[in-house]
LUMDO-211292 format. One record per residue (C-alpha): residue in three letters; x, y negated, z. Coordinates in nm, 4 decimals. Layout:
BEGIN
- ALA X Y Z
...
//
This chain:
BEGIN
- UNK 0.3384 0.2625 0.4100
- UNK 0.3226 -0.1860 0.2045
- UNK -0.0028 0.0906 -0.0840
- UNK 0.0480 -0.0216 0.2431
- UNK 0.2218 0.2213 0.3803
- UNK 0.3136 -0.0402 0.1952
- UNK 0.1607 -0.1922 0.5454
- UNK 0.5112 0.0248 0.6817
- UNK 0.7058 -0.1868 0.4323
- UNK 0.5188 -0.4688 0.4735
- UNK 0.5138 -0.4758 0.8397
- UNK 0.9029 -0.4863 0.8657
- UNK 0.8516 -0.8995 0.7415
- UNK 1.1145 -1.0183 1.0259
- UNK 1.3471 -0.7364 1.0905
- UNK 1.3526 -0.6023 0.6862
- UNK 1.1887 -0.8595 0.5196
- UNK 1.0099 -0.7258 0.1607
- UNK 0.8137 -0.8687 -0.7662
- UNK 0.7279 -1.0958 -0.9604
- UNK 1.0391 -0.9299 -1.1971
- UNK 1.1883 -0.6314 -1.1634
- UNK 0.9860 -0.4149 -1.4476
- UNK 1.2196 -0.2928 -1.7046
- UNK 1.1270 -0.4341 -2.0012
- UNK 1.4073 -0.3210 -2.2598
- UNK 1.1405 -0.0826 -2.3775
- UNK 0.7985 -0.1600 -2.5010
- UNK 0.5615 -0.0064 -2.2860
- UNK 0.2317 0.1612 -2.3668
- UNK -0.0520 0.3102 -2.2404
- UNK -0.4460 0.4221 -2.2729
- UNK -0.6258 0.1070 -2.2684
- UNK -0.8565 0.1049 -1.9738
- UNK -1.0410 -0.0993 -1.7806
- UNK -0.9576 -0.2803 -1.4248
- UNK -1.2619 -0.0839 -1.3114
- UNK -1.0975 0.2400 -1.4368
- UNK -0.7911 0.1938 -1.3770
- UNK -0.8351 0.1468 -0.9834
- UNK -1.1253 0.4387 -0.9755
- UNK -0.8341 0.6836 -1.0530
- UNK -0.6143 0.5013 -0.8590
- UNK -0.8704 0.6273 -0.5695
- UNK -0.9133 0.9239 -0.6575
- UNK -0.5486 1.0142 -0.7063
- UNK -0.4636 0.8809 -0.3186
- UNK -0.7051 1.0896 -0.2432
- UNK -1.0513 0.9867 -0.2599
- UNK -1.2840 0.6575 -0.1260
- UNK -1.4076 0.8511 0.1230
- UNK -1.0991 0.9920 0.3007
- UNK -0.9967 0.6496 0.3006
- UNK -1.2951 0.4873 0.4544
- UNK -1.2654 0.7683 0.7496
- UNK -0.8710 0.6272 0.7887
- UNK -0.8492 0.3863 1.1408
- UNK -0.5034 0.4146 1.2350
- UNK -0.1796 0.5817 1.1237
- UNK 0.1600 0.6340 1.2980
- UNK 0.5170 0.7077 1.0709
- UNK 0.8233 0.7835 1.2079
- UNK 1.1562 0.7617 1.0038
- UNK 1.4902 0.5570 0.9296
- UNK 1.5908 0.2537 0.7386
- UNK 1.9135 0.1100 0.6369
- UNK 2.0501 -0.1484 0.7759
- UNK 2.3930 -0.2864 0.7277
- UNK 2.6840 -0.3648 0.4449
- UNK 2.8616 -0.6981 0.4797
- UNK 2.6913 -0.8524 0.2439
- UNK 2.3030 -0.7362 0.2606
- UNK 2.0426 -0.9085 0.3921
- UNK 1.9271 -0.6986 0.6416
- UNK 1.7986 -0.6856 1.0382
- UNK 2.0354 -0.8624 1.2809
- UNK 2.2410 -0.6851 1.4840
- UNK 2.4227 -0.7885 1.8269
- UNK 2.6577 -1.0929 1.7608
- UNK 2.9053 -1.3257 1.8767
- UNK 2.7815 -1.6426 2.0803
- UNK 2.8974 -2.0085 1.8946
- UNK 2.8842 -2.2908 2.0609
- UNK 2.5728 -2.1828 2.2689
- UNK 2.4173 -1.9721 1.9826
- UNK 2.4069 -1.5913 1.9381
- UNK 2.4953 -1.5353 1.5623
- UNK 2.4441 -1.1948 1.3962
- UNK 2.7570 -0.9895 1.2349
- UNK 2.6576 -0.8025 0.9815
- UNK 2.7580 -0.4048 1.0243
- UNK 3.0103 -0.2989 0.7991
- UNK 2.8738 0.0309 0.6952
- UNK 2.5391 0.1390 0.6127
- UNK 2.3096 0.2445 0.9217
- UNK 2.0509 0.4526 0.9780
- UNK 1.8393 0.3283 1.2220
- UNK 1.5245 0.5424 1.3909
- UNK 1.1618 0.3739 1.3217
- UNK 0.8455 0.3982 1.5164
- UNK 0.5444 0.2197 1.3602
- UNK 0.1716 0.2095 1.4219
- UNK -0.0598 0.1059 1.1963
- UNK -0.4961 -0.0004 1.2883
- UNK -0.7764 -0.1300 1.1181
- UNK -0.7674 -0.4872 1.1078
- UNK -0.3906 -0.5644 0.9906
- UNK -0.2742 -0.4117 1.3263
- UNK 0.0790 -0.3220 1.3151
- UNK 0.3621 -0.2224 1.5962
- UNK 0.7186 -0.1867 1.4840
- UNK 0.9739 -0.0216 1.7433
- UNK 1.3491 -0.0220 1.6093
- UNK 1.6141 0.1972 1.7818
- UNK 2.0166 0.0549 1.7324
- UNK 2.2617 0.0970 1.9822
- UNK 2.0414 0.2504 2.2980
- UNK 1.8304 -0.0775 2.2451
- UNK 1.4897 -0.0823 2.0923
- UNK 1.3415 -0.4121 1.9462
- UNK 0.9232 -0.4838 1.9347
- UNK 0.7600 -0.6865 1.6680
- UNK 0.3595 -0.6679 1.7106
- UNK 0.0062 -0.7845 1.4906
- UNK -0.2619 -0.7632 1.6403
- UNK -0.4592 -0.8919 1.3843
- UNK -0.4211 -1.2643 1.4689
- UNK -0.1321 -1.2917 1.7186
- UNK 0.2006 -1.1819 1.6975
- UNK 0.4774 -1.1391 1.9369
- UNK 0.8162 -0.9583 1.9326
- UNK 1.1434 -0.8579 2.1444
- UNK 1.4642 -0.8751 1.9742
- UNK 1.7545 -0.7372 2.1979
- UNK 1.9678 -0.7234 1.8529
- UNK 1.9911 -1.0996 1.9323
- UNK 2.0052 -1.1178 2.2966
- UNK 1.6705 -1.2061 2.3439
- UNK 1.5406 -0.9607 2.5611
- UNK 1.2096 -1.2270 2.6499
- UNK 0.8273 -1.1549 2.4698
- UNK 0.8616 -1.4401 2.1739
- UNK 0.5259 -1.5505 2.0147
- UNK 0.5222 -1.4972 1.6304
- UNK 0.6850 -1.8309 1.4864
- UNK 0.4127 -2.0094 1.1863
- UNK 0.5675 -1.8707 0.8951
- UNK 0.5824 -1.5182 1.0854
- UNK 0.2016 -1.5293 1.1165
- UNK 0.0984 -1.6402 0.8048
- UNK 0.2843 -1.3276 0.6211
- UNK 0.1528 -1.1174 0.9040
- UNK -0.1868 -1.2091 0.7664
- UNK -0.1583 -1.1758 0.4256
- UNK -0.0134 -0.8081 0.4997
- UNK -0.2475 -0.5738 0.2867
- UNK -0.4867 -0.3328 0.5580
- UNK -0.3049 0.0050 0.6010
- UNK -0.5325 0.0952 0.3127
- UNK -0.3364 -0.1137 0.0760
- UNK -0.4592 -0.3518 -0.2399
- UNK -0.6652 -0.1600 -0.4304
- UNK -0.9061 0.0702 -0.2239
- UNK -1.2019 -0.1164 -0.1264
- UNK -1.0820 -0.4382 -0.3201
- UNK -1.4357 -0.5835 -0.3840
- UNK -1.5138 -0.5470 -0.0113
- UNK -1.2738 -0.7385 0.0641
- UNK -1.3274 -1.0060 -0.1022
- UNK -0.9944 -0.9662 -0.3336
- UNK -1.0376 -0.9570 -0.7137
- UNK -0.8041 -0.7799 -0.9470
- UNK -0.6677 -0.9068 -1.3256
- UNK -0.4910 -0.6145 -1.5298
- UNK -0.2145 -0.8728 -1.6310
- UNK -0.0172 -0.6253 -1.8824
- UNK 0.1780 -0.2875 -1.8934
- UNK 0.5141 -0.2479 -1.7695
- UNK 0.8170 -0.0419 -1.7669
- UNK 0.8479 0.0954 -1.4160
- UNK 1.1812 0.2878 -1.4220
- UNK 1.1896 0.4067 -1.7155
- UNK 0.7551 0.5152 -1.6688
- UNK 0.4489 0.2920 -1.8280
- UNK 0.2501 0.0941 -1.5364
- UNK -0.0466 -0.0866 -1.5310
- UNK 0.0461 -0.4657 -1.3776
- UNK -0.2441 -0.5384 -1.1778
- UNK -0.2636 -0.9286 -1.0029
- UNK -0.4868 -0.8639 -0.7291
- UNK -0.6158 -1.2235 -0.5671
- UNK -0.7247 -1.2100 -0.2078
- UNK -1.0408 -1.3943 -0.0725
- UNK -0.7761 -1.6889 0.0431
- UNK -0.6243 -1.7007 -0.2692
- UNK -0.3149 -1.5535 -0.2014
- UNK -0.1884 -1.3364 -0.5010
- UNK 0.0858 -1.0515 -0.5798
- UNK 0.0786 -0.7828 -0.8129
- UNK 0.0958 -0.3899 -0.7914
- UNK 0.2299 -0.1676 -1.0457
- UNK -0.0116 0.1706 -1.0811
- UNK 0.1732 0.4502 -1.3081
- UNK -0.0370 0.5639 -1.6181
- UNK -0.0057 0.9036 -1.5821
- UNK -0.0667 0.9627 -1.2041
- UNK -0.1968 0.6576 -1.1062
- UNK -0.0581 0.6025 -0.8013
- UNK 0.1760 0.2577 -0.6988
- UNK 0.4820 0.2665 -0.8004
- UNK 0.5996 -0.1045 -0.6833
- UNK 0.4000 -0.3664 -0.5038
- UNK 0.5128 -0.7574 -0.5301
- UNK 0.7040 -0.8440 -0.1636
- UNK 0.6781 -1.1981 -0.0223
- UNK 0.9684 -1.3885 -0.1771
- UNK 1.2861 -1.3868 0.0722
- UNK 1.5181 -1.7143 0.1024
- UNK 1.8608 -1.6671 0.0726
- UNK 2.1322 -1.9592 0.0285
- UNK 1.8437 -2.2016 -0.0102
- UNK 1.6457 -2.0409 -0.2121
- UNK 1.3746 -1.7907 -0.2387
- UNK 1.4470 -1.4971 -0.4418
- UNK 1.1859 -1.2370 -0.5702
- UNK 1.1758 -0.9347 -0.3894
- UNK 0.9570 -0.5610 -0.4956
- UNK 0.9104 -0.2561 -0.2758
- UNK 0.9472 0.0524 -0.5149
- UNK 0.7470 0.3748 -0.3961
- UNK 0.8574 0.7280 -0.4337
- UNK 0.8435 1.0777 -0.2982
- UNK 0.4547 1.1088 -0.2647
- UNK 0.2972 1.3763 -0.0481
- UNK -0.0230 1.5184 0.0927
- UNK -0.1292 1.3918 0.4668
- UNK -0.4547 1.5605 0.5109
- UNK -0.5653 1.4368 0.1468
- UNK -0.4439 1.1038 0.1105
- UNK -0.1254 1.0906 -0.1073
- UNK 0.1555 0.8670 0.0913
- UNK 0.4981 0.7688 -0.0216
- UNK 0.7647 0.8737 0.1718
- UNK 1.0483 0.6678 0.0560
- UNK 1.0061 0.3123 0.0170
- UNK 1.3278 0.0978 -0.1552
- UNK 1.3273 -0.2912 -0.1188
- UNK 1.5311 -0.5051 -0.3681
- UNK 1.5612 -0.8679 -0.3870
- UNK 1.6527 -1.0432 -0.7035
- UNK 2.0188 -1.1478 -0.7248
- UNK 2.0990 -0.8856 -0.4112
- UNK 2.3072 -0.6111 -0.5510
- UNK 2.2461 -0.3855 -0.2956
- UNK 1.8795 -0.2045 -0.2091
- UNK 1.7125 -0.1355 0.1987
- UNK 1.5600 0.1889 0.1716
- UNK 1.2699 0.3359 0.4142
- UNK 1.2811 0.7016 0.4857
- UNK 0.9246 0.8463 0.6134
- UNK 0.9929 1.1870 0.8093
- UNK 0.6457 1.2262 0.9928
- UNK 0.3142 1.0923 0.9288
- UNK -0.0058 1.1427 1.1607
- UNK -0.3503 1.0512 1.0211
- UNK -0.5719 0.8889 1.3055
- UNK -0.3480 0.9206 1.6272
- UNK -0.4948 0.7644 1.9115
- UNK -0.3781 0.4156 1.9466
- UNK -0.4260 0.2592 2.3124
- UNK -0.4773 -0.1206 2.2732
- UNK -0.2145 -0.2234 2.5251
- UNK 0.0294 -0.1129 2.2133
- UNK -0.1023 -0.4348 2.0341
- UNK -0.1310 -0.6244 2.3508
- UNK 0.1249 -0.9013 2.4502
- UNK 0.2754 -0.8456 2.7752
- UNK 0.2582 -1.1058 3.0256
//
């Protein structure tokens, strides 16, 4: 919100799941040649500085996403019931549907969706996950399933990839420059202390992420490359935040976007948000 409000686009793994391709390439891109080292220090400092960072525990965004076309790959809506199982149908026109998320130290996320008077819960709390998912009939609490969990914990912190990298215990490879529509970006493969890799694309002129690798989405079969493109940057008390995030996966014609409207810098998050009700 995720970088991570990439963490926003990150956290939305089961309802709007989030590349490897996906840089334009058509055009030789170039830029100064600069260190890993120097590359993320101005990454910092153009997000807004270590510091304000550091002082960062929680975050709360409000907003819309898209959901619907007949033939995206988007959140599942209410359905049809065949033989004994609720299938989705997809909607037939784009929708915009309200977003509530809440973001902690720790990999703690809480997504609230809004469609049709019903609101669906998907929770981290850093190590469980749970989630409610009226858009299916299931109005029951519904532990995280194994593959849920394991992307839930290879979500970046709400810091993102880069600040703090060393600390925690990632490392970072500047694996080449890239056209990022139509701008020069460094490709950095950042490598987290369990080995788990993706790459971010920081732009060479302001430095801040531009795209950030998704966890690869199966479709038909198959697993298909997906990116998370970041625009419309702004000012929340210092730190520089997209506000629109747009998801595409490879071979999927059409895009999900994310539309940030409000974002509060350390709100007061009660732990019974995170907490799975009994």
């Amino acid at each position: 919100m995720k970088t991570k409000l990439i963490s926003c686009a990150a956290m939305l793994f089961a309802f709007l799941p989030s590349l490897m391709s996906g840089a334009d390439t058509s055009t030789k891109a170039t830029a100064p040649s600069l260190s890993v080292t120097q590359i993320v220090e101005k990454n910092v400092t153009a997000r807004g500085g270590l510091d304000r960072w550091r002082a960062l525990q929680t975050l709360e965004m409000k907003g819309k996403m898209q959901a619907g076309g007949n033939k995206r790959p988007t959140i599942p809506v209410p359905g049809t019931k065949v033989g004994g199982e609720v299938r989705a149908e997809r909607l037939k026109e784009q929708a915009q549907l309200p977003f509530l998320m809440d973001l902690g130290r720790g990999r703690k996320q809480r997504l609230e969706i809004q469609f049709n008077g019903q609101t669906a819960v998907q929770v981290y709390d850093g190590s469980q996950g749970w989630k409610i998912r009226p858009f299916l009939n299931r109005h029951e609490v519904e532990k995280f399933t194994a593959d849920e969990l394991k992307a839930a914990s290879q979500q970046s912190d709400l810091d993102g990839l880069l600040i703090d990298y060393a600390a925690k215990g990632s490392q970072v490879e500047l694996a080449g420059v890239d056209q990022v529509e139509g701008r020069s970006a460094y490709n950095l493969k950042v490598t987290d202390k369990n080995g788990y890799a993706r790459h971010v694309w920081v732009d060479a002129d302001s430095f801040l992420e531009v795209k950030v690798e998704g966890a690869p989405r199966r479709l038909d079969g198959k697993y298909h490359p997906v990116a998370v493109y970041l625009r419309n940057y702004r000012s929340v008390n210092g730190l520089m935040m997209p506000y629109l995030m747009e998801t595409t996966v490879e071979g999927v014609k059409d895009t999900e976007k994310i539309e940030i409207e409000e974002v509060v810098s350390n709100p007061k998050l009660d732990a019974s948000k995170f907490a799975m009700p009994r």
